[in-house]
C-alpha positions as CSV (number, residue, x, y, z in Angstrom):
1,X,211.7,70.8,73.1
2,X,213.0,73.9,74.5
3,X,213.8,72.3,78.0
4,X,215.4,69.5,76.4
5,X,217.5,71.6,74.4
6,X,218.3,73.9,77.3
7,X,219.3,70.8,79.5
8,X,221.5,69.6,76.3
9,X,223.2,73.4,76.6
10,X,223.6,73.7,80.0
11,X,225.2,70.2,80.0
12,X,227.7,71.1,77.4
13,X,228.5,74.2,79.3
14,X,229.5,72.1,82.2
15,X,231.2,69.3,81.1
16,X,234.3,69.9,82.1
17,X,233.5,70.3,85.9
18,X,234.8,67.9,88.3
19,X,231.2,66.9,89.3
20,X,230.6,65.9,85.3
21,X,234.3,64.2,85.0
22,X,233.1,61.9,87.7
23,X,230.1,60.9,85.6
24,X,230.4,57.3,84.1
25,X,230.3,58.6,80.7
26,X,228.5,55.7,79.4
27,X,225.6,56.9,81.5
28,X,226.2,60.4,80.2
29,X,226.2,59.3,76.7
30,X,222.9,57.1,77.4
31,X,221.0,59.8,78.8
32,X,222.2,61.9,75.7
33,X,220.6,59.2,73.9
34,X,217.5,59.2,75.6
35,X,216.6,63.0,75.3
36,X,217.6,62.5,71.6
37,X,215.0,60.0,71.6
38,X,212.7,62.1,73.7
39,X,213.2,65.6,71.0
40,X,212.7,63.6,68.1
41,X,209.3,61.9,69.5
42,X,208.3,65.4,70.3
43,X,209.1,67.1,66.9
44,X,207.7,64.7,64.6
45,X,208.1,64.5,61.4
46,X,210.0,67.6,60.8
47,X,212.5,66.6,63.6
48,X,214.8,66.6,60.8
49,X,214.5,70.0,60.2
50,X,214.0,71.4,63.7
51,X,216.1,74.0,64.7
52,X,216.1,73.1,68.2
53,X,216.8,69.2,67.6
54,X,219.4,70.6,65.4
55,X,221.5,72.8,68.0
56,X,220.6,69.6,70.5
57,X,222.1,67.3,68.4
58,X,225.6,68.9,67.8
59,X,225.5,70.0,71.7
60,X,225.5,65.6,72.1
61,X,227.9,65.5,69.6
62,X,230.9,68.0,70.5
63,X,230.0,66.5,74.6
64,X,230.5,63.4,73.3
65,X,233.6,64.1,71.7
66,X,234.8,65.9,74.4
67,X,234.1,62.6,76.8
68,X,236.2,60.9,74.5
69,X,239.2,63.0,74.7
70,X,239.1,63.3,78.5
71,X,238.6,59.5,78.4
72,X,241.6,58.8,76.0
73,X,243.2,61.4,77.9
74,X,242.7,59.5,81.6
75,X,244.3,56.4,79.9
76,X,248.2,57.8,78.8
77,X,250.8,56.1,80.0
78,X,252.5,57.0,83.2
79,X,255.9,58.2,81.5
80,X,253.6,60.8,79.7
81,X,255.1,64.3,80.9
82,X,252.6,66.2,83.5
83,X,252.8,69.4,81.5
84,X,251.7,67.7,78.3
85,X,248.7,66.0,80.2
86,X,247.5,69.4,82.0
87,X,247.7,71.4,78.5
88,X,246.1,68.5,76.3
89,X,243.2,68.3,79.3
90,X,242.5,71.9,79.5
91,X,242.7,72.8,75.2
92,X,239.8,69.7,75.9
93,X,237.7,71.3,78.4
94,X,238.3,75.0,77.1
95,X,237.6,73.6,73.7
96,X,240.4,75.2,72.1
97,X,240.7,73.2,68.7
98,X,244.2,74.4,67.8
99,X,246.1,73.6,71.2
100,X,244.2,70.4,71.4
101,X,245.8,69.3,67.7
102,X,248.7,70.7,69.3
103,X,248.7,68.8,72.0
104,X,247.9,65.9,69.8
105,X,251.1,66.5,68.2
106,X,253.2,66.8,71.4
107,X,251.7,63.5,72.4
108,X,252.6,61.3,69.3
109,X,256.2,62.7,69.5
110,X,257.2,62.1,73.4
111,X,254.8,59.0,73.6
112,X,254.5,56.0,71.7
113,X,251.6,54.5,73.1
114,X,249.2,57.5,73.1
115,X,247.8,56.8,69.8
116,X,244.5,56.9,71.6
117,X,244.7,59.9,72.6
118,X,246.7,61.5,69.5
119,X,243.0,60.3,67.5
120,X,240.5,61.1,70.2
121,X,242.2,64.9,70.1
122,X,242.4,65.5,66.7
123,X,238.9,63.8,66.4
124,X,237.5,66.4,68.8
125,X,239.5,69.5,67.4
126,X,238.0,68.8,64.0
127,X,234.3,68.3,65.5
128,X,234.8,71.3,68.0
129,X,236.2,73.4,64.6
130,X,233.5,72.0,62.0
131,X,230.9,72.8,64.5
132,X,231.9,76.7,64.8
133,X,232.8,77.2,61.6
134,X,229.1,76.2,60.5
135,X,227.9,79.2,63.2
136,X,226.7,76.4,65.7
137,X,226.3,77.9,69.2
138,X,229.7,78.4,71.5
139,X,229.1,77.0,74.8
């Protein structure tokens, strides 16, 4: 369990690398998938309970709401200014809750078609926020 929880750590820790961007995400959310299947096979019945599967589990979750924003991100329109783009992608990959609802914000006003990413920003500011506010580990 501990290995599984580290990899789940260390993964988190480096999603925003260029290496991890160019990851299909689907695979990355699979193999989440798997090693959740893996931790909760290991820790039984009291998986529920585990500390370990615990800290795993929101390490998948704020990754995969991460993915999400970069992956809403990655689909703005063209007419969506640069500077917007670059602050929006790095409140994502800094984690930075308030700039990303921020960002979220700039978005709906200058662009009409970015409801995509408006959601998959504000989705990932309130995870990323919910997550720290209930003492989960900072990555």
């Amino acid at each position: 369990l501990r290995v599984l929880s580290f990899e789940a750590r260390r993964d988190l820790a480096t999603i925003g690398t260029r290496q991890q961007r160019r990851e299909p995400r689907q695979e990355a959310m699979f193999r989440d998938a798997v090693r959740i299947g893996q931790m909760v096979s290991l820790a039984g019945e009291g998986a529920a309970n585990h500390p370990l599967v615990n800290q795993a589990l929101a390490c998948f979750d704020r990754a995969s709401a991460i993915r999400l924003a970069h992956t809403a991100l990655d689909m703005l329109a063209t007419a969506t200014p640069d500077q917007l783009r670059t602050m929006a992608d790095a409140a994502v990959s800094s984690e930075d809750p308030p700039t990303m609802l921020a960002a979220a914000n700039e978005i709906a006003v200058h662009n009409q078609l970015g409801g995509d990413a408006v959601s998959a920003l504000a989705a990932a500011a309130f995870l990323l926020e919910t997550s720290r506010n209930a003492g989960e580990p900072a990555s």
